[in-house]
C-alpha positions as CSV (number, residue, x, y, z in Angstrom):
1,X,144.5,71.3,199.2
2,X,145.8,74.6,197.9
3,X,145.8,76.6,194.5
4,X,148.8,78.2,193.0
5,X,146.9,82.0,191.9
6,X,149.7,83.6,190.0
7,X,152.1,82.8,192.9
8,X,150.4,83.1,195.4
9,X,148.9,80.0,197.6
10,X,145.5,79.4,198.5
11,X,144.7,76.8,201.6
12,X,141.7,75.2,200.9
13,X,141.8,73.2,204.7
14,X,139.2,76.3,205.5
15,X,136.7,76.8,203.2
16,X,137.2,80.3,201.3
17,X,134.3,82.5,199.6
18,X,134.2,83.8,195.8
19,X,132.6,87.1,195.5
20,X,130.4,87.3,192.2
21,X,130.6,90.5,190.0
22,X,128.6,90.5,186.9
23,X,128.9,92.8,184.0
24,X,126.1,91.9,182.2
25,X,122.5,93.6,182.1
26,X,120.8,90.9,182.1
27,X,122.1,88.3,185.0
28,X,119.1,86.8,187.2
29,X,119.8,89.1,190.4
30,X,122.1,91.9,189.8
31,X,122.0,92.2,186.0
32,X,122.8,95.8,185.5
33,X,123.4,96.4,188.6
34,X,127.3,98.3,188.4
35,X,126.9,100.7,185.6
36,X,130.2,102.6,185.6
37,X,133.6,102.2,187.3
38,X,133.1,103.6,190.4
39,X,130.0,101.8,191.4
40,X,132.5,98.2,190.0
41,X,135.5,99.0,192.2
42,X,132.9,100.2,195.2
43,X,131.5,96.9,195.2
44,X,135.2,95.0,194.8
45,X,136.2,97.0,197.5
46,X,132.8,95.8,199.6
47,X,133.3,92.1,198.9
48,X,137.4,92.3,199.6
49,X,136.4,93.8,202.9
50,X,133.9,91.4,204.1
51,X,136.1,88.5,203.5
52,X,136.1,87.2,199.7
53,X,139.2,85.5,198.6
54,X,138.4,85.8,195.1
55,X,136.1,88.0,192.9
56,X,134.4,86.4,189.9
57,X,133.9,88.5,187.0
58,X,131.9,87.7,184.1
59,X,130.3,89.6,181.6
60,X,128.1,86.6,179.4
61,X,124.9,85.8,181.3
62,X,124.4,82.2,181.9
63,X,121.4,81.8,183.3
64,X,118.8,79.8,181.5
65,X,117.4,80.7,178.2
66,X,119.6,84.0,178.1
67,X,120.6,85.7,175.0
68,X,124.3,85.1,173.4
69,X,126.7,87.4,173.5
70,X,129.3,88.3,170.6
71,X,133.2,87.8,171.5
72,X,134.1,91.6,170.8
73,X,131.2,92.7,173.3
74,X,131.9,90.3,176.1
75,X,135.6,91.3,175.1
76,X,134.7,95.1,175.4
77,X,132.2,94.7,179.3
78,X,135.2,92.6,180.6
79,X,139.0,93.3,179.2
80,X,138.8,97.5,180.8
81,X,137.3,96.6,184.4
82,X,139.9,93.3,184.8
83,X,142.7,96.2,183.9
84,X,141.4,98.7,186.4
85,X,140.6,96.0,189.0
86,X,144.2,94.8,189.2
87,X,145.5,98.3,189.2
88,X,143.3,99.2,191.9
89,X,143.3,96.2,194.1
90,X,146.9,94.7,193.3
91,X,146.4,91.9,195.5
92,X,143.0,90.9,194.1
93,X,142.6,87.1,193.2
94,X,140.1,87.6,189.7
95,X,138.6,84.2,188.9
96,X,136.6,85.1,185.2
97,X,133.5,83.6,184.5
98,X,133.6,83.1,180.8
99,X,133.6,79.5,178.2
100,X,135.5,81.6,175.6
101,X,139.6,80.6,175.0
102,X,139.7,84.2,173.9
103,X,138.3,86.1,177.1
104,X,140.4,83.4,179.2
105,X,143.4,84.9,177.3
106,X,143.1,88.5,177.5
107,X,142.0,88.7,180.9
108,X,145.0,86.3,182.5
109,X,147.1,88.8,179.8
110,X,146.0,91.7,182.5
111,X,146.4,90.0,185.6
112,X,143.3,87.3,186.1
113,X,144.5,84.2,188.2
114,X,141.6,82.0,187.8
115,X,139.4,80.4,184.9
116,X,136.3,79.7,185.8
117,X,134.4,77.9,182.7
118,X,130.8,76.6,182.6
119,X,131.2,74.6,179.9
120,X,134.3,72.3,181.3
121,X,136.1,72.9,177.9
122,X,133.2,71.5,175.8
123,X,132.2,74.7,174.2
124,X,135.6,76.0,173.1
125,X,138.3,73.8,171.9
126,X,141.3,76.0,172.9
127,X,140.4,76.7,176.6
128,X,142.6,73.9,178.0
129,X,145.4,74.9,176.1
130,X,145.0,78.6,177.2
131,X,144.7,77.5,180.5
132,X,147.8,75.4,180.7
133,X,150.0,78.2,178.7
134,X,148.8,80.4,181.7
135,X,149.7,78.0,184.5
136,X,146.1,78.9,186.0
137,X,143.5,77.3,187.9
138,X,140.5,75.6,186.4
139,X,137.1,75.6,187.3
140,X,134.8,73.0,185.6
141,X,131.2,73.1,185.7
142,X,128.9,70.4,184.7
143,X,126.4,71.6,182.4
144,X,124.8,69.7,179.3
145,X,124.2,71.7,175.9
146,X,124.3,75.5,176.2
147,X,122.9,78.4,178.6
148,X,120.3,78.6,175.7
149,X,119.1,75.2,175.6
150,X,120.3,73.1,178.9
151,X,117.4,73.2,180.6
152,X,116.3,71.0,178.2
153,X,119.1,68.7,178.6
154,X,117.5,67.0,182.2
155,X,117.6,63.7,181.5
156,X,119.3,61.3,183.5
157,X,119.2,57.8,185.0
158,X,121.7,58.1,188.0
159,X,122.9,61.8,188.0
160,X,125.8,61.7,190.2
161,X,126.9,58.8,189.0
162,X,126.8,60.4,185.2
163,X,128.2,63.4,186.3
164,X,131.2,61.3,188.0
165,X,131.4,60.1,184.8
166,X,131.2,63.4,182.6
167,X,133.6,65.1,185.3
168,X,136.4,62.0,185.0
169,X,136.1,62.9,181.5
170,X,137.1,66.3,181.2
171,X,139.7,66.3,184.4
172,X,141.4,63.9,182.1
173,X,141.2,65.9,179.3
174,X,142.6,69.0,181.7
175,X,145.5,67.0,182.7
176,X,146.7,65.9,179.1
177,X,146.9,69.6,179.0
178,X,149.1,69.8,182.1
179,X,146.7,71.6,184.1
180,X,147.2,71.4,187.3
181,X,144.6,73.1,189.7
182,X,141.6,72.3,188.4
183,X,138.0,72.8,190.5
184,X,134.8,71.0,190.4
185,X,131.5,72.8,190.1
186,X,128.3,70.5,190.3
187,X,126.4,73.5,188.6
188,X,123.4,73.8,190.6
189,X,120.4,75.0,188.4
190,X,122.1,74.0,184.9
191,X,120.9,71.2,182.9
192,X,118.7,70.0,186.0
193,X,115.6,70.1,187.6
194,X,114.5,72.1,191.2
195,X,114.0,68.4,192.1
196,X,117.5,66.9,190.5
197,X,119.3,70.0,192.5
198,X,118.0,68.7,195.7
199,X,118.9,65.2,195.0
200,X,122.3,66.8,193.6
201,X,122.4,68.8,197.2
202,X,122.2,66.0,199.6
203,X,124.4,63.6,197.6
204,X,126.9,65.7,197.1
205,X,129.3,64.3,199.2
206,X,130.2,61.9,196.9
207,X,131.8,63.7,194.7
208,X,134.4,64.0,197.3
209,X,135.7,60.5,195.4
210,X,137.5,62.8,193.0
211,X,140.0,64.1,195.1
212,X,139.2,68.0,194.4
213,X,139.0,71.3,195.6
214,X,134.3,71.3,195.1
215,X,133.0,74.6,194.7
216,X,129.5,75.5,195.1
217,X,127.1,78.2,193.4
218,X,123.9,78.2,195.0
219,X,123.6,82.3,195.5
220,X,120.4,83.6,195.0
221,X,119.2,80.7,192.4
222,X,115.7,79.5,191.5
223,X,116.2,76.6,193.2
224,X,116.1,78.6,196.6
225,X,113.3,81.3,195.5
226,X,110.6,78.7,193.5
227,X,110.2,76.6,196.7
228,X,110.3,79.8,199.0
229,X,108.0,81.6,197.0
230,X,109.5,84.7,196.2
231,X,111.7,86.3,194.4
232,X,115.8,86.7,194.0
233,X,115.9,90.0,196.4
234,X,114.4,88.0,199.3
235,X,116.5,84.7,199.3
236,X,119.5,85.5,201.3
237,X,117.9,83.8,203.9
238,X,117.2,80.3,201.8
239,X,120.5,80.7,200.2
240,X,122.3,81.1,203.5
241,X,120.1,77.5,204.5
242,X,121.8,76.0,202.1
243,X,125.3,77.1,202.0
244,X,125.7,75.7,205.4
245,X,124.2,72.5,204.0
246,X,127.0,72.6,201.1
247,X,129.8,73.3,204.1
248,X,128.6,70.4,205.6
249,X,128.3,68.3,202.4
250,X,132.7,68.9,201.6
251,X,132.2,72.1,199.4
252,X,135.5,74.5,199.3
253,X,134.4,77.7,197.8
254,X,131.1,79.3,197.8
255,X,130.8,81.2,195.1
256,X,127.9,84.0,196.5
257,X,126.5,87.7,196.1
258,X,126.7,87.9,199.7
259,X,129.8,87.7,201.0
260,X,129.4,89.1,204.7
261,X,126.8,86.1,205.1
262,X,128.9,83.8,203.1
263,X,132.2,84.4,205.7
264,X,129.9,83.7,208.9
265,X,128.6,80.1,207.7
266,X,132.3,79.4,207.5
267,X,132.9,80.8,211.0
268,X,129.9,79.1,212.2
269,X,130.6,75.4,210.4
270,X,134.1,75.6,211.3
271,X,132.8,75.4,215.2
272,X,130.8,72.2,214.2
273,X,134.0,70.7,213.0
């Protein structure tokens, strides 16, 4: 499998590893974290160097119960660092975390390659269409409701098999649009339970039945530090556990905090293979 990223191709045969950068002050782990330009570009330049493919920026915090943002301010964190991250770093692969048709469009304007949308199109009507006017990869995430509420959207009677369902859905939706390269994301920790992400986890391999590039976001996440114990500084060790387990389980692109840590789970699964 490969992805076109504005030209460029991405071989998917080795799994490659998404390097998270958030804007936002109020993200679960590094909220607030890069404060100005020079600490931002210090910590592309980090995550380039230890091996990320791509670096995913988003500047709306999705994790549960977190507050909205307005358009013009996630317009204002993100448009200015995609410009000078593309300027810097003209090679950069930029994957944007962001639900909004708007953002989408701005950011691929300046150089973005890759959409990367929680919401699989569901919570703005336009984001296939930008997409597809873009010629740009897709990520879909399963999620039910919003970041507000979807936590208490857990129901489910068979959840793979539902979210085989929900995922046929919108990939058909995507490719009435023409959209090509299009990503699925299970979305660990939204609209599920600790227990359902564990189930999720070591089924996951089935999703393999859709014929797509599976990405996997398991950095850092409650799911890891709740049964652990502690807190999201001390669960590189947990999440590293379980990225080998995703490896294992088909996933793609690990979308992680830690790159350096990330890059040897490949090296190391790629001997077990």
């Amino acid at each position: 499998m490969t992805l076109n990223c504005n030209g460029k191709l991405i071989d998917l045969s080795t799994p490659k590893i998404m390097g998270i950068l958030n804007l936002t002050p109020d993200s679960f782990y590094d909220g607030g974290k890069y404060r100005n330009e020079k600490e931002i570009l210090g910590q592309v330049e980090k995550m380039l160097n230890e091996g990320a493919t791509f670096i995913d920026i988003g500047a709306y915090s999705s994790r549960p119960g977190a507050d909205a943002v307005p358009l013009e301010e996630e317009l204002s964190r993100i448009v200015p660092i995609i410009q000078k991250v593309t300027k810097t770093f003209p090679d950069i692969i930029v994957s944007v975390d962001t639900f909004r048709s708007e953002v989408a469009k701005n950011c691929l304007g300046e150089g973005a390659a890759i959409i990367n949308d929680i919401s699989a199109g569901q919570l703005d009507g336009k984001m296939f269409q930008t997409v597809a006017e873009h010629g740009a990869p897709y990520i879909m995430m399963h999620m039910k409701g919003t970041p507000q509420n979807m936590q208490r959207h857990t129901d489910y009677v068979n959840l793979v098999k539902e979210m085989l369902s929900y995922f046929s859905e919108r990939i058909a939706k995507a490719r009435e649009f023409h959209i090509n390269d299009v990503i699925i994301d299970p979305g660990f920790g939204f609209s599920k339970t600790l227990e359902q992400n564990y189930d999720l986890l070591k089924k996951m391999d089935l999703l393999r039945i859709l014929e797509l590039p599976l990405l996997v976001g398991l950095s850092r996440k409650s799911m890891i530090y709740k049964v652990l114990a502690n807190t999201p500084q001390e669960a590189l060790n947990g999440t590293t556990a379980l990225h080998m387990v995703a490896l294992q389980k088909g996933a793609q692109i690990l979308r992680v905090h830690d790159v350096a840590a990330a890059v040897e789970c490949v090296k190391l699964n790629e001997q077990l293979n």
